[in-house]
N, C-alpha and C positions, 0 to 999 in steps of 0.2 A: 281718524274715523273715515267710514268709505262712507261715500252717498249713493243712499239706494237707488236712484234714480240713473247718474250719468255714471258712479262704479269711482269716481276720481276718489283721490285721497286727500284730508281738510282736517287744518287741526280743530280742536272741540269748538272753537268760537264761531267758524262758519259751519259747523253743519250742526247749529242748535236750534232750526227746523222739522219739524213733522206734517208730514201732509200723507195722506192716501193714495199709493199707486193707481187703486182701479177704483168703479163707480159703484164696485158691490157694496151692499149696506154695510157687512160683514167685515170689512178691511178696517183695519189698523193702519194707524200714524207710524210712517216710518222718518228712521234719519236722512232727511236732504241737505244738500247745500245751499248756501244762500243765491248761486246761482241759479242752479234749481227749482227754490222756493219763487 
């Protein structure tokens, strides 16, 4: 799985995070890393 955030690649254990890119109300949880997270 990619991480929408940093683009690397992480098997499904570490990118079983979701967080919102941007601050718009609008935004949807996308798949991060636990880096990331």
């Amino acid at each position: 799985h990619h991480c929408r955030n940093c683009g690397d690649i992480f098997c499904d254990k570490c990118t079983s995070g979701r967080i919102a890119l941007t601050n718009d109300d609008q935004a949807q949880p996308v798949r991060v890393c636990d880096r990331c997270l």
